[in-house]
C-alpha positions, 0 to 999 in steps of 0.5 A: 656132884652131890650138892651144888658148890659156889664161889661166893668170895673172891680176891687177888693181889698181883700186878692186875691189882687188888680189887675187883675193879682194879683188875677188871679194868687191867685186863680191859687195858689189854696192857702186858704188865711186865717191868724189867728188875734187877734180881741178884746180878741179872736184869730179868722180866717181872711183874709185881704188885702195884706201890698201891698194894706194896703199901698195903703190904708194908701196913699189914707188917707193922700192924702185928710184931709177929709179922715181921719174921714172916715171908712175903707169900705169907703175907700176900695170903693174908692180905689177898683173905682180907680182900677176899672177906672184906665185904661179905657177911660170911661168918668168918669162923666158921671157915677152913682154910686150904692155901697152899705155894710152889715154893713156898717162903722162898725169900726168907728160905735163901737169906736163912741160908746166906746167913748160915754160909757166911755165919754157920748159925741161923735165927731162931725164926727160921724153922717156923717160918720157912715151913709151908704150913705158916700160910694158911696158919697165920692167915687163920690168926688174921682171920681169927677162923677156929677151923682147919688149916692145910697147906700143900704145893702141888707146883703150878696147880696148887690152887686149883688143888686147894679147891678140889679138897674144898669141894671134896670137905664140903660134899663130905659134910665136913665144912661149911665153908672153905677159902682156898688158894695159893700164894707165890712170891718167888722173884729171888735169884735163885728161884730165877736161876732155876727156871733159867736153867731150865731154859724155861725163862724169857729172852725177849726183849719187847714188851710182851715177853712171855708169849702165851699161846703163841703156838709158833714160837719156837723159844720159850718165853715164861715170866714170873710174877708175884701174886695171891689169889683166893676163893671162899667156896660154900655148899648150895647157891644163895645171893652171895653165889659169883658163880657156880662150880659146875664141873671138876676133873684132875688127872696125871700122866706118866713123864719122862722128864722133872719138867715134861708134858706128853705131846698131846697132855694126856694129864689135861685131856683125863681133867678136861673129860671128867670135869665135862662128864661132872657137868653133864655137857658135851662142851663149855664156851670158853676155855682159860689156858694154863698156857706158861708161855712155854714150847712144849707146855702151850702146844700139848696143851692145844693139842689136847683142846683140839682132841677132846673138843674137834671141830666144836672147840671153844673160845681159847685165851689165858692172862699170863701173856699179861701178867707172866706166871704166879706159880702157885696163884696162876689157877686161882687168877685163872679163876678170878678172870672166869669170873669176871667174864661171866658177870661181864659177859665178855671174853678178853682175848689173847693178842698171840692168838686169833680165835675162829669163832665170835662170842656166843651172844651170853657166855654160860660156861667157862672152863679153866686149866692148871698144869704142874710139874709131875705131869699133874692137871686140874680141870675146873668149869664155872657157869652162871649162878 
């Protein structure tokens, strides 16, 4: 890396909470925080954001007429932004914006389509708001930022993908700043349908229905969750730096299949090594699983960890055994949690898995994983400013 790159903001909305306090003492509970819904004609494992924030939500849609027409990922991005700026003397102007979704306006996208069915007209609203681009355009009207705006899906590692090109505009000397993110608000039927068909989706029926990194279990066990998440990314360190991206790696691998991973996530392993050769090391502290809490995705993944690292592997966990898969959020969450315990110094386990080795006395590095469909992953590490 050329320069330095920091994270110096960030913010989540999800069922872990809304605010820095919120969610670390979410993950301090060690509390899975799924909740059974109704969604279409089937009851199914979720988690959503709290009546705390459902609030806050409902406030930002009446606070702007235009809102209203907006889908619900637009404005968790929007409110995750403002969470992320709130307390900051960042100039906000200044800022591009890369938030990108999987699935982008999911809900609006399947009642403009019932409509058509039943009615065969559509609202006028319909074009505009179901394109991936009105994310990050309408958190920049919030923001009231004058710089770019991108959008892209990149499946389950959009976010992560949104901070590659950050980090490439800023080295570049295109940028001043950056937030980057994904959002994802995907609990419709038809978005549970596809993953049902699949057989991707939860069947259990206990408290802790998405087993991530359950390396035994023989079912997969994923569960969606609704979220956004975002970071403000700025060349150089200074006294706003939470922490610092040491290192950066992306790969692909070929597949055999839309939703495949090669046995030993050949993706993951080419992410892994060139964001070990950016930092210059040989090994991190901790790494932060993708982990869907599928079969085949935590096993290669896994494998590729015991590959790459042998007998010196690092502490392992992932927080989707707490609050399911966010899709598009999943590697900015991922990120967040990197964070904290870097500024806490304390590793949150993973109860589906038992690691060999103790806390190392200060936690200096973590690494953190995101995997999409396409046989894509990013590979991220984050010490100690």
């Amino acid at each position: 890396m050329h320069a330095p790159i920091s994270i110096s903001a960030i913010a989540s909305v999800s069922a872990l909470g809304d605010s820095p306090k919120e969610v670390w003492e979410s993950y301090l509970s060690k509390k899975p925080l799924f909740v059974k819904k109704k969604i279409g004609s089937q009851e199914v494992f979720v988690t959503e954001i709290s009546t705390k924030t459902q609030k806050s939500l409902t406030q930002l849609k009446a606070s702007n007429p235009s809102y209203k027409t907006l889908d619900r990922t637009v404005l968790l991005a929007i409110l995750a932004s403002k969470h992320a700026l709130q307390n900051t003397d960042l100039e906000k102007q200044s800022l591009d914006i890369n938030i990108g979704s999987s699935r982008g306006a999911t809900s609006l996208f399947e009642k403009y389509h019932t409509d058509f069915l039943q009615t065969g007209k559509v609202s006028p609203f319909t074009s505009p708001t179901t394109t991936l681009g009105n994310i990050s355009s309408w958190v920049s009207q919030e923001l009231g930022t004058k710089g770019l705006q991108i959008d892209q899906s990149v499946t389950c590692s959009t976010a992560m993908h949104a901070l590659l090109n950050g980090i490439a505009w800023l080295q570049a000397d295109m940028a001043q700043g950056f937030l980057v993110g994904g959002s994802e608000a995907a609990l419709t039927p038809f978005t549970i349908a596809q993953m049902q068909a699949l057989k991707l989706y939860s069947k259990t029926a206990h408290d802790s229905p998405c087993e991530s990194m359950g390396f035994q279990k023989t079912k997969n066990t994923m569960v969606l969750g609704e979220a956004a998440a975002v970071a403000v990314l700025e060349k150089g360190i200074s006294a706003r730096t939470l922490a610092i991206i040491k290192g950066y790696g992306f790969g692909s691998e070929m597949i055999s299949h839309n939703s495949s991973i090669t046995q030993n996530a050949n993706s993951i392993q080419k992410a892994m090594k060139m964001a070990l050769k950016q930092a210059a090391i040989k090994t991190v502290d901790a790494i932060i699983m993708h982990a869907p809490g599928t079969v085949k995705g935590d096993v290669a993944e896994k494998n590729a960890i015991d590959i790459l690292f042998k007998e010196k592997q690092p502490l392992l966990t992932s927080n989707k055994w707490m609050v399911g898969h966010t899709f598009a959020a999943s590697g900015m969450l991922s990120i967040e949690l990197a964070i904290y315990m870097l500024q806490h110094n304390k590793f949150i386990e993973n109860p589906f898995y038992s690691n060999p080795r103790d806390l190392p006395s200060t936690l200096k590095t973590v690494l953190v994983n995101a995997v999409g469909f396409g046989g894509n992953a990013v590979s991220i590490i984050l010490c100690r400013p």
